[in-house]
N, CA, C and O of each residue as an XYZ file, in Angstrom:
940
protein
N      87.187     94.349     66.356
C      86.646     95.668     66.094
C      87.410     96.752     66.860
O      87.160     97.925     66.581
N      88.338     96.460     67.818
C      89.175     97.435     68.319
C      89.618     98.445     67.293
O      89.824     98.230     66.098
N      89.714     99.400     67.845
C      90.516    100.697     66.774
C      91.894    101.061     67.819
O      92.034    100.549     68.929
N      92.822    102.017     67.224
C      93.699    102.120     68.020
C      94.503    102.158     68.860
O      94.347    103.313     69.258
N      95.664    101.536     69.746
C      95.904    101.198     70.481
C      97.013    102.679     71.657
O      98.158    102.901     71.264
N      96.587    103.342     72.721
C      97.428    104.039     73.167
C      97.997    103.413     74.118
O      97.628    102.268     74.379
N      99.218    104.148     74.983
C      99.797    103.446     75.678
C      99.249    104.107     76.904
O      99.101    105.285     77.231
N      98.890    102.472     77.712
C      98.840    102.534     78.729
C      99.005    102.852     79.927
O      98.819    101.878     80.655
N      99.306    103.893     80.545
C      99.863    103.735     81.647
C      99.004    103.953     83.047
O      99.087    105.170     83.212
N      98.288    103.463     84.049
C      97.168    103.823     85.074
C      98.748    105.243     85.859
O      98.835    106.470     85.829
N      99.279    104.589     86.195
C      99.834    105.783     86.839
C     100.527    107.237     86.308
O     100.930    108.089     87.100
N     100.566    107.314     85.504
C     100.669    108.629     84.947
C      99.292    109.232     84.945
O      98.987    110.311     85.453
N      98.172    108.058     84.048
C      96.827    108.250     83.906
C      96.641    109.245     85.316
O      96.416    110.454     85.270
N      96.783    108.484     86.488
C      96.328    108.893     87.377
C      96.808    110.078     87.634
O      95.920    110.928     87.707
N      98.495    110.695     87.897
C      98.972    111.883     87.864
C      98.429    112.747     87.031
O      98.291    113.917     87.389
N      98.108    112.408     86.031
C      97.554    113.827     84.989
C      95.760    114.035     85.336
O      95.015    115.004     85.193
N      95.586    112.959     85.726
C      94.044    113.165     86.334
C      94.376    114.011     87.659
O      93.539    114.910     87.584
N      95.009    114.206     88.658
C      95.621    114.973     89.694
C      95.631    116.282     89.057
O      94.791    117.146     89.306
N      96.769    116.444     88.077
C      97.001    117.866     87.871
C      95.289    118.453     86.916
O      94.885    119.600     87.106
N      94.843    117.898     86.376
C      93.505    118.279     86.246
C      92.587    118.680     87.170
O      92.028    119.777     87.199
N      92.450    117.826     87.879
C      91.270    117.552     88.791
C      90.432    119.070     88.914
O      89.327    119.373     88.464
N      91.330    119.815     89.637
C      90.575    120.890     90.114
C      89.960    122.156     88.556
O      89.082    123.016     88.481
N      90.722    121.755     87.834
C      89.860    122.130     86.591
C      88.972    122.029     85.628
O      88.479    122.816     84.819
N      88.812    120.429     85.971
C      87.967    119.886     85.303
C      86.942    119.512     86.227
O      86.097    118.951     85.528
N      86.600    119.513     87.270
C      85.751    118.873     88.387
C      84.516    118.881     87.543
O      83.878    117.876     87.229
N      84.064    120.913     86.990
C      82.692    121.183     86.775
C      82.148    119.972     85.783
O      81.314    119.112     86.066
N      82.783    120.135     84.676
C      82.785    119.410     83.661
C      83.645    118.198     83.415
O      83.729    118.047     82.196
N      84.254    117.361     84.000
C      84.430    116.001     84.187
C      83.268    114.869     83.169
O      83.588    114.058     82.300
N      82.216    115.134     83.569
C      81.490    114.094     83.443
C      81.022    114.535     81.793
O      80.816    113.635     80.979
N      80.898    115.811     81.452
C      80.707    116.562     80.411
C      81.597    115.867     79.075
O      81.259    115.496     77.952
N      82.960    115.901     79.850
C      83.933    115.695     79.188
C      84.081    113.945     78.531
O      84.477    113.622     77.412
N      83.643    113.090     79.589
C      83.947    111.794     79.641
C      83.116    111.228     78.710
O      83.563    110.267     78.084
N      81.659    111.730     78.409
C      80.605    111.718     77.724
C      81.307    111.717     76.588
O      81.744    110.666     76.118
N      81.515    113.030     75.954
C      81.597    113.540     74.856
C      83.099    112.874     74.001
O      83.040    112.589     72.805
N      84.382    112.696     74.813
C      85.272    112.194     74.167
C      86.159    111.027     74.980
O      87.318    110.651     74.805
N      85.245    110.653     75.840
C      85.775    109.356     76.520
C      86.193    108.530     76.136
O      87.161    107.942     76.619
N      85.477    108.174     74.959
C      85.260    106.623     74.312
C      87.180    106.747     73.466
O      88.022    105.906     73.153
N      87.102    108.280     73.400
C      88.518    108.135     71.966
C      89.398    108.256     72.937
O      90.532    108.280     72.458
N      89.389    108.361     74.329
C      90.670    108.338     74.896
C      90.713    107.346     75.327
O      91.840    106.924     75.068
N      89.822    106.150     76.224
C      89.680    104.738     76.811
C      89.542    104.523     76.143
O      89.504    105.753     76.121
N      89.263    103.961     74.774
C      89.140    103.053     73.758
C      90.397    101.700     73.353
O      90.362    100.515     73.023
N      91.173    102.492     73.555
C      92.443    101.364     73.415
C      92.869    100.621     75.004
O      93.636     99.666     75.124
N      92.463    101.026     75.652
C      92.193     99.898     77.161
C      91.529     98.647     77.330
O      90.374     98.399     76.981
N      92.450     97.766     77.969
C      91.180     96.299     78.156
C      90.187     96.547     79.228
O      90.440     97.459     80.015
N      89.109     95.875     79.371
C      88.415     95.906     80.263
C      88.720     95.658     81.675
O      87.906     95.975     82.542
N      89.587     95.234     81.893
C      90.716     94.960     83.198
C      90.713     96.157     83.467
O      89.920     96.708     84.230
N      92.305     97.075     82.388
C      92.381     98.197     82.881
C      91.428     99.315     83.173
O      91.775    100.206     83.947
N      90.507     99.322     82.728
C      89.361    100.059     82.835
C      88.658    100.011     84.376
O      88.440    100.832     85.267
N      88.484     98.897     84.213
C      87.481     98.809     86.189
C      88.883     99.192     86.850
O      88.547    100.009     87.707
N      90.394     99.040     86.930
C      90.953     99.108     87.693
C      91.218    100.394     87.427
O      91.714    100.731     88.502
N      91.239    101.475     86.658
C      91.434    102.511     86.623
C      90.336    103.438     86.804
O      90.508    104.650     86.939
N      89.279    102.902     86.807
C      87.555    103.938     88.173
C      88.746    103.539     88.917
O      89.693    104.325     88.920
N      88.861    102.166     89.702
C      88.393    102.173     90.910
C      90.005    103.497     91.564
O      90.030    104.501     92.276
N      90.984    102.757     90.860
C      92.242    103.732     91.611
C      91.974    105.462     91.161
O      92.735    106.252     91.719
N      91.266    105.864     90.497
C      90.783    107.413     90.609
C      89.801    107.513     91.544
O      89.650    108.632     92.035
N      89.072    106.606     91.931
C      87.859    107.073     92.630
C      88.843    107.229     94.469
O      88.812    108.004     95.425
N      89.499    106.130     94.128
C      90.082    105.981     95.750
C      91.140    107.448     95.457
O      90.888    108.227     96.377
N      91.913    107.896     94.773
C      92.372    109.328     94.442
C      91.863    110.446     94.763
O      92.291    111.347     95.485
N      90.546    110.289     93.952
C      89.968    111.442     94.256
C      89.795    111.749     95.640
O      90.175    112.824     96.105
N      89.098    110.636     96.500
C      88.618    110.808     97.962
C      90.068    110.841     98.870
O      90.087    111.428     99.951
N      91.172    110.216     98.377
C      92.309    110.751     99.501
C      93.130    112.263     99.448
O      93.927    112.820    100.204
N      92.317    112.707     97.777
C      93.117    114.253     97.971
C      91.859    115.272     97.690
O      92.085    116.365     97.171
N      90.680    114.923     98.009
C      89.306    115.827     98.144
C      89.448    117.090     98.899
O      89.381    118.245     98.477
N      89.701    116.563    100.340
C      90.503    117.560    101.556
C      91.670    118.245    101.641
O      91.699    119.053    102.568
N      92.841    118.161    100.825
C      94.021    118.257    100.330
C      93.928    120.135    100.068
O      92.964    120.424     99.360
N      94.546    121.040    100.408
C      94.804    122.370    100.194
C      95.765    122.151     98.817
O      96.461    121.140     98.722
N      95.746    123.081     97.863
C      96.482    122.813     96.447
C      97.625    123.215     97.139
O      98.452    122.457     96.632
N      98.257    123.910     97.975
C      99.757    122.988     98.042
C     100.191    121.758     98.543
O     101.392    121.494     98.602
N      99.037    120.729     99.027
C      99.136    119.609     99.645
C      99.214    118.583     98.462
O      99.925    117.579     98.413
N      98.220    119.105     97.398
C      98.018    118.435     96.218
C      99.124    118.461     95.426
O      99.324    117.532     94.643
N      99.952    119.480     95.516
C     101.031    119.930     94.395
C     102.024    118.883     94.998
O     102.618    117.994     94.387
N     102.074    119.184     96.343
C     103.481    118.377     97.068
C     103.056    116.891     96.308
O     103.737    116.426     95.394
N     101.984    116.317     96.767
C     101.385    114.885     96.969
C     101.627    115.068     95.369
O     102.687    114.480     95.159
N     101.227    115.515     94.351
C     101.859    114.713     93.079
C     102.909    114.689     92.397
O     103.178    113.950     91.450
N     103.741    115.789     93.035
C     105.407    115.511     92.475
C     106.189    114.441     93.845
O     107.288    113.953     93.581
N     105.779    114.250     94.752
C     105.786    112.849     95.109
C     105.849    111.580     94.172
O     106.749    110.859     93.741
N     104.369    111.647     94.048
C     104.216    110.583     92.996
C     104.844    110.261     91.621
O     105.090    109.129     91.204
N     105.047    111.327     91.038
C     105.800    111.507     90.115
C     107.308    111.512     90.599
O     108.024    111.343     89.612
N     107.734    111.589     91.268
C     109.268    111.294     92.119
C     109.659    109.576     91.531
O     110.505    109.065     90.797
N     108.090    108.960     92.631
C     108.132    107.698     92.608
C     108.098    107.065     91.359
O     108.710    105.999     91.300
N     107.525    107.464     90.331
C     107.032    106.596     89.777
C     108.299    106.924     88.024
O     108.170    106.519     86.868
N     109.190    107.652     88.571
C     110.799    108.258     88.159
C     111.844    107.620     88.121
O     112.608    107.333     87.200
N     111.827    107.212     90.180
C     113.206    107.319     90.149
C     113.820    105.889     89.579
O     115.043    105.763     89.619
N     113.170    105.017     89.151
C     113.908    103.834     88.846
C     114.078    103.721     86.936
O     114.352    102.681     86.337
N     113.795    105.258     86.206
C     113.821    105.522     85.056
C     115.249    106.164     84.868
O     115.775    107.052     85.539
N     115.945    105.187     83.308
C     116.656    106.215     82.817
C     116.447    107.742     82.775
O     115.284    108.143     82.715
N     117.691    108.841     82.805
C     117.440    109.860     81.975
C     116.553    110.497     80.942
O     115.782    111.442     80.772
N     117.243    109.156     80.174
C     116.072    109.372     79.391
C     114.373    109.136     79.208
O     113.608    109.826     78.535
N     114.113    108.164     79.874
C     113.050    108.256     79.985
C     112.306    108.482     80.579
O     111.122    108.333     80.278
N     112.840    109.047     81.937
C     112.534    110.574     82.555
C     111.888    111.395     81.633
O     110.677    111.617     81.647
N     112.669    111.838     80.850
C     112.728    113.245     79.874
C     111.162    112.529     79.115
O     110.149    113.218     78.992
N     111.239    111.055     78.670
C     110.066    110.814     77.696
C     108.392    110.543     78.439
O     107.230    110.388     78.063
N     109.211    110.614     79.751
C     107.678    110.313     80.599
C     107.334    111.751     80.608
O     106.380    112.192     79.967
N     108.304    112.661     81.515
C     107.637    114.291     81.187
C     106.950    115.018     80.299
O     106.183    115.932     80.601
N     107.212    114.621     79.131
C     106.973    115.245     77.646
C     105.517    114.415     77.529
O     104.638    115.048     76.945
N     105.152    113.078     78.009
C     103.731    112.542     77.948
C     102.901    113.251     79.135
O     101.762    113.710     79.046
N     103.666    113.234     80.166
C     102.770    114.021     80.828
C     102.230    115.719     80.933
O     101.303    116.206     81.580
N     103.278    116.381     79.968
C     103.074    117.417     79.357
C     101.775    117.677     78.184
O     100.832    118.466     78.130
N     102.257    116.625     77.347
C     101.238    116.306     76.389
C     100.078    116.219     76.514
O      99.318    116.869     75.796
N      99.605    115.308     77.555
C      98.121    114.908     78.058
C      97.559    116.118     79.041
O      96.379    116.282     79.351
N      98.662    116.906     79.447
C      97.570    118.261     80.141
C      97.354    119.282     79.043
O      96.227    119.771     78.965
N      98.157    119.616     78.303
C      97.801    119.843     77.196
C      96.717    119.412     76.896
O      95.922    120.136     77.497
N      96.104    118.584     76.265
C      94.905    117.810     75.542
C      94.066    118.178     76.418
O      93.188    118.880     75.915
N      93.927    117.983     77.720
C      93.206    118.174     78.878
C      92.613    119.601     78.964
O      91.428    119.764     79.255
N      93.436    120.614     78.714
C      93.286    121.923     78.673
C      92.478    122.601     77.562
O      91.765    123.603     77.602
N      92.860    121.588     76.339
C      92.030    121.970     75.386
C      90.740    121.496     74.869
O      89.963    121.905     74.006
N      90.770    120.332     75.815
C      89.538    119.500     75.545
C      88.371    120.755     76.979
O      87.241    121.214     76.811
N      89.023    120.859     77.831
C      87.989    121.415     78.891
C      87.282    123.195     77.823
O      86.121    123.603     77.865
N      88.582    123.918     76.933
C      88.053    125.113     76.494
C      86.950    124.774     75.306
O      86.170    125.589     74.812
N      87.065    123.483     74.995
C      85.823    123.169     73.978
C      84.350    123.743     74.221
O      83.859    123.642     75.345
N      83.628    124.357     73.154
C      82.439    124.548     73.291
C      81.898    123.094     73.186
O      82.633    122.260     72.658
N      80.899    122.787     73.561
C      79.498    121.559     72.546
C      79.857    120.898     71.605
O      80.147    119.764     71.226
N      79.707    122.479     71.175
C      80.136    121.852     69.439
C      81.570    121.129     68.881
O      81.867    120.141     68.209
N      82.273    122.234     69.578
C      83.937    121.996     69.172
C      84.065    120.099     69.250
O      84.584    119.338     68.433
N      83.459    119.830     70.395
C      83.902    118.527     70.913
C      82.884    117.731     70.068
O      83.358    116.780     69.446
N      81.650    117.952     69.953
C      81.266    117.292     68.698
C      81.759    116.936     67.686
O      81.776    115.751     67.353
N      82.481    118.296     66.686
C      83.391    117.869     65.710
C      84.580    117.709     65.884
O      85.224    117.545     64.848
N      85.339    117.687     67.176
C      86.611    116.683     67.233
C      86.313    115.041     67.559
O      87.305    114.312     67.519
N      84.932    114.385     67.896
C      84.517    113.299     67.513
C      84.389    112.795     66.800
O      84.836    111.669     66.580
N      83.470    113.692     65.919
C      83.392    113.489     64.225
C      83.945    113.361     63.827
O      83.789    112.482     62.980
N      85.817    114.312     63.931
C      86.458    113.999     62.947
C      87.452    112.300     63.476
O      87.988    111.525     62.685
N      87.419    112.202     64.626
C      87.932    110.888     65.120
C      87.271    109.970     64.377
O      87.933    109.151     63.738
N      85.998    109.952     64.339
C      85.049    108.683     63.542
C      85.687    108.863     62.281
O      86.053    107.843     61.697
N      85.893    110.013     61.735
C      86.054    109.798     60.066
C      87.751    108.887     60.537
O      88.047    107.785     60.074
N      88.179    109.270     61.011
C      89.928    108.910     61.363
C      90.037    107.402     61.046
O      90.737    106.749     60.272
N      89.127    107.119     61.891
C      89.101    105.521     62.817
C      88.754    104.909     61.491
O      89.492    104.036     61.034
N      87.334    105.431     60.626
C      86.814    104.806     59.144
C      87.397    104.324     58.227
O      87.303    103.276     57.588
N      88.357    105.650     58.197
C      89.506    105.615     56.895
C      90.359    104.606     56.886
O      90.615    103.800     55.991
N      90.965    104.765     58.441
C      91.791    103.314     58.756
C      91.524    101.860     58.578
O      92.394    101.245     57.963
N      90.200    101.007     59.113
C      89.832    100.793     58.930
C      89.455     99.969     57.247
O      89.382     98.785     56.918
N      89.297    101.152     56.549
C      89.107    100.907     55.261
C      90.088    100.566     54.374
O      90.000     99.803     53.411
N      91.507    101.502     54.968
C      92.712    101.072     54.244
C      93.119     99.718     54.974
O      93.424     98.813     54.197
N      93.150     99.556     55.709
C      93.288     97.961     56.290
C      91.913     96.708     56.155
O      92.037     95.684     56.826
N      91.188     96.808     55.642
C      90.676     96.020     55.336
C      90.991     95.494     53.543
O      90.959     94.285     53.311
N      91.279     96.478     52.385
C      91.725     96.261     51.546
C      93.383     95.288     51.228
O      93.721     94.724     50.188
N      94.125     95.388     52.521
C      95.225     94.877     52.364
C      95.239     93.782     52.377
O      94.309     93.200     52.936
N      96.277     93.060     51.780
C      96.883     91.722     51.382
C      96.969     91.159     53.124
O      96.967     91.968     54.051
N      97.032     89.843     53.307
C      97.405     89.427     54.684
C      98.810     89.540     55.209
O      99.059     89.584     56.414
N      99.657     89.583     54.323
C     100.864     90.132     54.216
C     101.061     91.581     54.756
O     101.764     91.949     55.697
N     100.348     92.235     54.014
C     100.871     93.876     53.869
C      99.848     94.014     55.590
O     100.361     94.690     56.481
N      98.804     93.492     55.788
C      98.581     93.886     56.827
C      98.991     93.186     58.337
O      98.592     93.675     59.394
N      99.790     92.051     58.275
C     100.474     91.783     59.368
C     102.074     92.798     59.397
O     102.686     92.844     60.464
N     102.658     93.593     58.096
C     103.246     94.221     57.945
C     103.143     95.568     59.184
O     103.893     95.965     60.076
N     101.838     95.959     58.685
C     101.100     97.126     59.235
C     100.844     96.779     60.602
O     101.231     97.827     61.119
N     100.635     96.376     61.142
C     100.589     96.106     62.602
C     101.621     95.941     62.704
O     102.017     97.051     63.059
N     102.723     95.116     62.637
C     104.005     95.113     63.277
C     104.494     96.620     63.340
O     105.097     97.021     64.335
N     104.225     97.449     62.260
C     104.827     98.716     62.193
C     104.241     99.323     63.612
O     105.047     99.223     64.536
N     103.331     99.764     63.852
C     102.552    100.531     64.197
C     103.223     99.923     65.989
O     103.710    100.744     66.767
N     103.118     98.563     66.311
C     103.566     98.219     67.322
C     104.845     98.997     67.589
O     104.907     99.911     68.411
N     105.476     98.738     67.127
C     106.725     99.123     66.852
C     106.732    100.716     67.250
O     107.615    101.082     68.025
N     105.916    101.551     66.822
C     106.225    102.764     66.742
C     105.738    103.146     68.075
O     106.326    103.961     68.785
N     104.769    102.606     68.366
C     103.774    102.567     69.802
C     105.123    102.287     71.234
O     105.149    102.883     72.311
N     106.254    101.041     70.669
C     107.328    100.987     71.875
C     107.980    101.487     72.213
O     108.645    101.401     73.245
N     107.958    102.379     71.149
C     109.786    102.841     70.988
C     110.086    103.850     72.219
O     111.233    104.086     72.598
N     109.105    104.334     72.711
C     109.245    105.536     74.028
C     108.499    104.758     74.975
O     107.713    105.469     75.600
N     108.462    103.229     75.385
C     108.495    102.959     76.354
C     109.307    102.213     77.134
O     110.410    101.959     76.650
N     109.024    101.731     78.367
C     110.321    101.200     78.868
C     110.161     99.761     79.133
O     109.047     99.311     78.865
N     110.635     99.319     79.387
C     111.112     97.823     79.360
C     109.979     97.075     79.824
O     109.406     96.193     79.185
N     109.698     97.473     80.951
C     108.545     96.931     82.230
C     107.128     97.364     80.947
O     106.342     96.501     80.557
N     107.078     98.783     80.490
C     105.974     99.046     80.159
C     106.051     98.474     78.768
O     104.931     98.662     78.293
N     106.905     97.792     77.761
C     107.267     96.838     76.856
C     106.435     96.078     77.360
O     105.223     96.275     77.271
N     106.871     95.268     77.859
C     106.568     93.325     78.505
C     105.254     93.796     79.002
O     104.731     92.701     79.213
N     104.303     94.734     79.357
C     102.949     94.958     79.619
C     102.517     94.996     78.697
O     101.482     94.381     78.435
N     103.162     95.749     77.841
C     101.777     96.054     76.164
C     102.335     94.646     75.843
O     101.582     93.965     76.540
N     103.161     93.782     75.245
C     103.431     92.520     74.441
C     102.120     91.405     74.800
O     101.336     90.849     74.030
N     102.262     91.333     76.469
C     101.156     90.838     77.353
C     100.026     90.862     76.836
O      99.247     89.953     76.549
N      99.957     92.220     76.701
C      98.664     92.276     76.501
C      97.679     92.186     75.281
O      96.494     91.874     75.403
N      98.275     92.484     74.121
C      98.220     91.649     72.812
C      97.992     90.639     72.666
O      97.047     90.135     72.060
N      99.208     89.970     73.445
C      99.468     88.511     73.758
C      97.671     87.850     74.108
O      97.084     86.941     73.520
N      97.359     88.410     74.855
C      96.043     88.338     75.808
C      94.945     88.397     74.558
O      94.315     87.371     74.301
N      94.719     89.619     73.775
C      93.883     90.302     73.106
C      93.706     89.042     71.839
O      92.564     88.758     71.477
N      95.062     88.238     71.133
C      94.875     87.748     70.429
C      94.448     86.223     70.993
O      94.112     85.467     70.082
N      94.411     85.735     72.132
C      94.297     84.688     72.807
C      92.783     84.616     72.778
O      92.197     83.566     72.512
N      92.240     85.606     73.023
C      90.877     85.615     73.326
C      90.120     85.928     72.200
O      88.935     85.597     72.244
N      90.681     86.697     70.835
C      90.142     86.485     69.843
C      90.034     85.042     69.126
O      89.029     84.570     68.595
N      90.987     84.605     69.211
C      91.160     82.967     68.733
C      90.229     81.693     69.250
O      90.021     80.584     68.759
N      89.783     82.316     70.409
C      88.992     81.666     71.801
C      87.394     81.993     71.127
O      86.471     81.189     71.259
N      87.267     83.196     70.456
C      85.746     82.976     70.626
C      85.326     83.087     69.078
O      84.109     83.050     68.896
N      86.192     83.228     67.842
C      85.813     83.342     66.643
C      85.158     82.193     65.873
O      84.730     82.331     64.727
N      85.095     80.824     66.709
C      84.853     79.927     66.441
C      83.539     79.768     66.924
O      82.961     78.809     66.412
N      82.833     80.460     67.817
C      82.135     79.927     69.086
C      80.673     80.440     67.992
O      81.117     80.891     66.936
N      79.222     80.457     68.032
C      78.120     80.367     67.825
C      77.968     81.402     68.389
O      78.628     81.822     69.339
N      76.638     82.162     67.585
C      76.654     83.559     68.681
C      76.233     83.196     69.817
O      76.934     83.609     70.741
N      75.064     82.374     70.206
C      74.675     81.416     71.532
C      75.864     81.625     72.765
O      76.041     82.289     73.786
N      76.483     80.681     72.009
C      78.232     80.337     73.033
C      78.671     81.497     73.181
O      79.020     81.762     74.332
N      78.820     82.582     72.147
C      79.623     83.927     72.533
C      78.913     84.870     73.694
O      79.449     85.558     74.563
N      77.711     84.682     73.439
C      76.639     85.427     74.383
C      76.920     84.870     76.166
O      76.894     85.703     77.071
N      77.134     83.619     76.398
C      77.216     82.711     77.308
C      78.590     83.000     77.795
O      78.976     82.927     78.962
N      79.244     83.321     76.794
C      80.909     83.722     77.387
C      81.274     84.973     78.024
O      81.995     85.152     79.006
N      80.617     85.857     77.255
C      80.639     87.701     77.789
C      79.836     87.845     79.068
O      80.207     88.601     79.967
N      78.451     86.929     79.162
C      77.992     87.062     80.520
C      78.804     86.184     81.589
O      78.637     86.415     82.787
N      79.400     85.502     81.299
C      79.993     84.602     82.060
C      81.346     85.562     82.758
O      81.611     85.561     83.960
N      82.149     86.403     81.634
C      82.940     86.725     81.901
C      82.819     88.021     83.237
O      83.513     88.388     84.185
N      81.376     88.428     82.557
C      80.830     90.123     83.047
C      80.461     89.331     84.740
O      80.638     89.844     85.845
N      80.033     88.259     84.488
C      79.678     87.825     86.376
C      81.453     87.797     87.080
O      81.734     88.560     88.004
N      82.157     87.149     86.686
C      83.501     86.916     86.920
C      84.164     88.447     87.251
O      84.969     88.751     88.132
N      83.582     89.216     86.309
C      84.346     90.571     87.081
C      83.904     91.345     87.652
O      84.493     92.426     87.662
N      82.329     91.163     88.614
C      82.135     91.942     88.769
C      81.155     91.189     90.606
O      80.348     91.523     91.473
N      81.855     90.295     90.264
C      81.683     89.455     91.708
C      82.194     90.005     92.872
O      81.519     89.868     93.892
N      83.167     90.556     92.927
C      83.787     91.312     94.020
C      83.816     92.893     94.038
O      84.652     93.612     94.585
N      82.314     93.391     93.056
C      82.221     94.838     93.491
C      81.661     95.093     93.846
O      80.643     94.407     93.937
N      81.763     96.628     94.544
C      80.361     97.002     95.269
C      79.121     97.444     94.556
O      79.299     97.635     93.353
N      77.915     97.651     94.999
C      77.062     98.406     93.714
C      77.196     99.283     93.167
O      76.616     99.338     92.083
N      77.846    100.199     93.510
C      78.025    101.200     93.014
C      79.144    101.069     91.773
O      78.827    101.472     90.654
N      80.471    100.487     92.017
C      81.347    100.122     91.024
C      80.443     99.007     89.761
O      80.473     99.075     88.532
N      79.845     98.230     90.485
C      78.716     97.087     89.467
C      78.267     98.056     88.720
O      78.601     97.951     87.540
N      77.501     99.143     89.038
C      76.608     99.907     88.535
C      77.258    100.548     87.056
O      76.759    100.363     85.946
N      78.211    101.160     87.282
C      79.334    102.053     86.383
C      79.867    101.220     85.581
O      80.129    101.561     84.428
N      80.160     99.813     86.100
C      80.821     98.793     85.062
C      79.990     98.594     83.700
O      80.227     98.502     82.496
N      78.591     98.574     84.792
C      77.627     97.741     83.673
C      77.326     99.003     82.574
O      77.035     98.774     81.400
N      77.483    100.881     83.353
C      76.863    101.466     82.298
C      77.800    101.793     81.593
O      77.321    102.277     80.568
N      79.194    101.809     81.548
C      80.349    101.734     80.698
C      80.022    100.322     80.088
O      79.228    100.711     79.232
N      80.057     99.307     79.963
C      79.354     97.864     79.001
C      78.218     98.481     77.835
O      78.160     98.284     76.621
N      77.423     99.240     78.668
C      76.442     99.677     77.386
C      76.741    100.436     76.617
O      76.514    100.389     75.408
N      77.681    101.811     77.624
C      78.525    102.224     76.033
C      79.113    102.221     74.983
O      79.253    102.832     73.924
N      79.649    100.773     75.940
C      80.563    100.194     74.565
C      80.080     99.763     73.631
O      80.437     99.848     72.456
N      78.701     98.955     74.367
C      77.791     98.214     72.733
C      77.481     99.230     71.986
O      77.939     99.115     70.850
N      76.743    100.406     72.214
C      76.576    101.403     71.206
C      77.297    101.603     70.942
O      77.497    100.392     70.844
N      78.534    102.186     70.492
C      79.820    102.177     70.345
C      80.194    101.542     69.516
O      80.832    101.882     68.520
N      79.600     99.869     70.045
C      80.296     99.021     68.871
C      78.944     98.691     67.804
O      79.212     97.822     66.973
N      77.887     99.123     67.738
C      76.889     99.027     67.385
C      77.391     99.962     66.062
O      77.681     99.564     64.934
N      77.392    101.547     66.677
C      77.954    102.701     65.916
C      78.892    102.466     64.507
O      78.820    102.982     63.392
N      79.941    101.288     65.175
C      81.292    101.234     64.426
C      80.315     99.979     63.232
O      80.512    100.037     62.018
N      79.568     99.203     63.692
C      79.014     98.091     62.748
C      78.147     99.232     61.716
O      78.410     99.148     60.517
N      77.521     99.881     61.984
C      76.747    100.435     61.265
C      77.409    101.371     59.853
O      76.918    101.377     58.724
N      78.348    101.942     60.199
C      79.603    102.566     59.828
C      79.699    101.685     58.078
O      79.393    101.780     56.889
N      80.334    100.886     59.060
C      81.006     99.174     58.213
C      80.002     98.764     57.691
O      80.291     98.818     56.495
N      78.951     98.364     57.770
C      78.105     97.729     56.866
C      76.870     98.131     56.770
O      76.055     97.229     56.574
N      76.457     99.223     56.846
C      74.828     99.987     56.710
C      73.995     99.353     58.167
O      74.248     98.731     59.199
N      72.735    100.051     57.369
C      72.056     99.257     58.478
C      71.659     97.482     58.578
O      71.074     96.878     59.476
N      72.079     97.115     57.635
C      71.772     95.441     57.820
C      72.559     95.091     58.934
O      72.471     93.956     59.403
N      73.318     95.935     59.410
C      74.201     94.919     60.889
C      74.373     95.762     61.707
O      75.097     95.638     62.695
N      73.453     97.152     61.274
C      73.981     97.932     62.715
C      73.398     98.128     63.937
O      73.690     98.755     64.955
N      72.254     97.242     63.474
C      71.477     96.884     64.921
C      71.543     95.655     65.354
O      70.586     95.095     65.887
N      72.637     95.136     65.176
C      72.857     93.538     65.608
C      73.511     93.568     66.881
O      73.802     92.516     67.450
């Protein structure tokens, strides 16, 4: 049931959460609500707890920070996280991190509403897709994914290649793992998994894990209902 896949990155993530921060503070949580789901959506659950936890530890080491301390401290980071990049992809990391304050900027001038119907129109997005890929041949749609992979690499780099392949790699491992299983067994596996990751947090991180988990079921509740009326959208 995944929908779209973006590219990953926690550390840029994190730099463009920096150059935000102080603009979005009021409305942060406003924001995360309303169009969270379409920007984390293509993340595994890995990256997800690990990306609270490295913003939360962010936030609290540059809380105290004077904005020229902040400015220095993230073209630092951005130094670092550079200098072992081609030219070029220098130039292609800038232009993403351009991009996403952008989005950032325009997502914060949203009214209510605005961000309502840039949801809305994401749901219709995600539907359509969806719909044209479910009609396809098994052919035409292993076609279609290869494409789309493909187009998803082409501006990344080698290291960040062999991470997304991974992680596919991963995504289809674990689909194969439970399509077989009884809903019983599947139920037994997700709690099994949810104790496994969440054994070494504190309550407070437990807490956020578990209420990001419920979002997702509505979420994925949302997307069933979509797809097949109500006979499965309360399943």
């Amino acid at each position: 049931m995944k929908i779209r896949i973006l590219i990953t990155q926690l550390a840029a993530g994190l730099i463009i959460g920096l150059i935000a921060l102080p603009a979005l503070a009021e409305d942060q949580t406003e924001n995360s609500n309303q169009v969270g789901g379409e920007r984390h959506s293509k993340l595994t659950d890995e990256q997800r707890t690990e990306r609270r936890k490295l913003r939360r530890e962010m936030r609290e080491k540059t809380k105290d920070m004077t904005p020229e301390e902040r400015k220095a401290f993230r073209e630092k980071r951005i130094g670092e996280k550079m200098k072992d990049m081609s030219p070029e992809q220098q130039e292609k990391f800038k232009a993403r991190i351009e991009k996403r304050k952008q989005r950032h900027e325009k997502l914060k001038n949203m009214s209510p509403e605005e961000r309502e119907a840039f949801k809305q129109a994401r749901k219709q997005e995600h539907k359509q897709m969806r719909e044209k890929v479910k009609n396809m041949t098994a052919e035409e749609r292993k076609a279609f994914r290869e494409e789309r992979m493909a187009d998803r690499m082409k501006d990344m780099s080698p290291e960040e290649e062999e991470k997304f392949r991974a992680r596919m790699n991963k995504r289809k491992e674990m689909r194969d793992k439970i399509k077989d299983m009884t809903p019983e067994e599947r139920k037994a596996f997700r709690e099994a998994r949810i104790a496994e990751k969440t054994k070494d947090m504190s309550p407070e991180e437990k807490e956020e894990f578990m209420l990001h988990m419920k979002e997702r079921k509505e979420r994925r509740k949302e997307r069933r209902k979509e797809r097949y009326g109500d006979r499965r959208g309360g399943e």
